[in-house]
N, C-alpha and C positions, 0 to 999 in steps of 0.2 A: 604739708603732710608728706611725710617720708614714705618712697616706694612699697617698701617693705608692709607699712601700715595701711597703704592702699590698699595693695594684693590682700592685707588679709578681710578687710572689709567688702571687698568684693566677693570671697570668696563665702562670707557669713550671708549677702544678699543673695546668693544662687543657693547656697544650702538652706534660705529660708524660703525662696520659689518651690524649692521643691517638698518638703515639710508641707506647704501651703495645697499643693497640688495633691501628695498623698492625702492630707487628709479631705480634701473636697473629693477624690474620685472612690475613696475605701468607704468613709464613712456617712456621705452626705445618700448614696444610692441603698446603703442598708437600712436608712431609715426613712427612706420614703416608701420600699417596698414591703408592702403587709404581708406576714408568716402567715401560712394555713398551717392549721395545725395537723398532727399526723393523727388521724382515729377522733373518738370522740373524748375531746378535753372540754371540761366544764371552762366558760370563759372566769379570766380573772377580772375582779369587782363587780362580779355579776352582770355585767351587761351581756348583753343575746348577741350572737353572729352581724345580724342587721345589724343591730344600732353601731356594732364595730365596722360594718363595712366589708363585710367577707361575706362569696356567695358560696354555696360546698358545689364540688365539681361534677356533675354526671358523670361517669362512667360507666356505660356498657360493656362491660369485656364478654358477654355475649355476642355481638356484634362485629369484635374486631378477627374473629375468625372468621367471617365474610366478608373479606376483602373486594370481593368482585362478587357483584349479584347474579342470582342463576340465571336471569333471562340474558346478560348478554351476552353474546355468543363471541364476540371477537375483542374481549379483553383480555382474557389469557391463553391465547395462543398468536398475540403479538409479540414481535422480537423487536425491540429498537436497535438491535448492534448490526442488522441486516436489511437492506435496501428490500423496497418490492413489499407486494401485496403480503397479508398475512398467511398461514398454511389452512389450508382448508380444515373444519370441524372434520372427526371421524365420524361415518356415521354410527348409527347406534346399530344395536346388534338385534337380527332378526331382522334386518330394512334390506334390498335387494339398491344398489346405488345404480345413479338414473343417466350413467354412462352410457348406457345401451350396451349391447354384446359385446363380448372381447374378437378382434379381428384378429388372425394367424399370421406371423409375421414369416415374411418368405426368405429367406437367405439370400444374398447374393453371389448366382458362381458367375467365373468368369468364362466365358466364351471362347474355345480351341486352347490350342496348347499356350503352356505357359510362356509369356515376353523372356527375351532375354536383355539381361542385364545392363543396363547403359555404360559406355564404354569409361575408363577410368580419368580423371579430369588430366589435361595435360602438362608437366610440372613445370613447362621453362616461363622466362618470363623476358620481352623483349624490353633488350636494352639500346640498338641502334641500329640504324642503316649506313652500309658504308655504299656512295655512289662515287659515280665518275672514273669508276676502273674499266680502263679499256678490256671489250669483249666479254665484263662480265653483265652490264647492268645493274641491281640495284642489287645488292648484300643483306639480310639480316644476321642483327649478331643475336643471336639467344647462351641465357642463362639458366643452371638449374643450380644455381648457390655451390654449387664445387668444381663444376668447368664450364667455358664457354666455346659456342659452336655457331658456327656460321651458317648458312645456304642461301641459295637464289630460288627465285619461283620451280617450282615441279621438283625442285631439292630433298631427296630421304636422309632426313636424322637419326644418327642411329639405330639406321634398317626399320623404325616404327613408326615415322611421325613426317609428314609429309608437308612441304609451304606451295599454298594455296596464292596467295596474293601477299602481295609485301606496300603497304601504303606510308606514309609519311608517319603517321598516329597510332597505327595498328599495324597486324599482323594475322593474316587468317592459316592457321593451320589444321590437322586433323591427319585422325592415323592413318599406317598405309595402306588400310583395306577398307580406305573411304567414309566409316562412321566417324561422330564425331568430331564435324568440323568447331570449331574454339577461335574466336577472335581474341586476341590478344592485345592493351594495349599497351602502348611504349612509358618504361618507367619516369619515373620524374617530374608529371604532369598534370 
């Protein structure tokens, strides 16, 4: 058998799987499932509903306006898109609710004059300690991203900012009229 006549015999066996398959899944479900008819059709050949096998459907559409019956109180005013108990029923009108009194709620003032303001955060940021210079002891170097500025302990920075302690990892500063002490620690780590 030549390729060519293969392919095409293959190609007649899948196109008949499937022919096979449409018509088992179209035709074989529409006729097992029995039509109710729409209103009242006289049955054909005479035979009754019963003996065909068809029951007619109740419908109440009285009923489906009553989705939720009046006695219970906590089906519609649950939320399922929201955690936690449901909200409590209103009461009804004319009922005094069994809260008891309403209490005066008292203000809060504050006591003496007003705080002042805490002092502004301080912008450098320590990048190093220079030791081993004769006479001076330990160095830091501080940063505020546009120049750098050195001092030793009790050192004023630019007349506002005062070095407290200078340690290995940190840096304790604070302005020069003593609020405001800031630990700083050393970049890089």
């Amino acid at each position: 058998m030549e390729p060519a006549q293969r392919t095409r015999w293959i190609q007649l066996g899948v196109l008949g799987v499937i022919l096979v398959g449409v018509v088992y899944f179209v035709l074989i479900p529409s006729l097992s499932t029995p039509s109710i008819p729409a209103g009242p059709v006289a049955p054909a050949g005479g035979r009754t509903q019963a003996k065909a096998g068809i029951r007619p459907i109740d419908v109440r559409l009285d009923a489906l306006g009553k989705a939720v019956p009046e006695g219970d109180p906590t089906a519609a005013r649950r939320n399922p898109f929201r955690m936690g108990a449901a909200t409590p029923p209103p009461a009804p009108e004319g009922t005094v609710a069994a809260r008891g009194p309403a209490k005066p709620v008292t203000p809060i003032v504050p006591i003496g004059p007003p705080q002042p303001p805490p002092p502004p955060p301080i912008p450098y940021r320590f990048i190093g300690v220079l030791s081993g210079v004769p006479g001076q002891g330990r160095i830091a170097v501080l940063t505020d991203g546009r120049t750098v500025v050195h001092g030793t302990v009790n050192a004023v920075i630019e007349g506002r900012y005062r070095i407290v302690q200078i340690g290995e990892e940190s840096l304790q500063i604070e302005h020069a009229d003593g609020r405001g002490r800031q630990t700083i620690r050393l970049l890089g780590q």
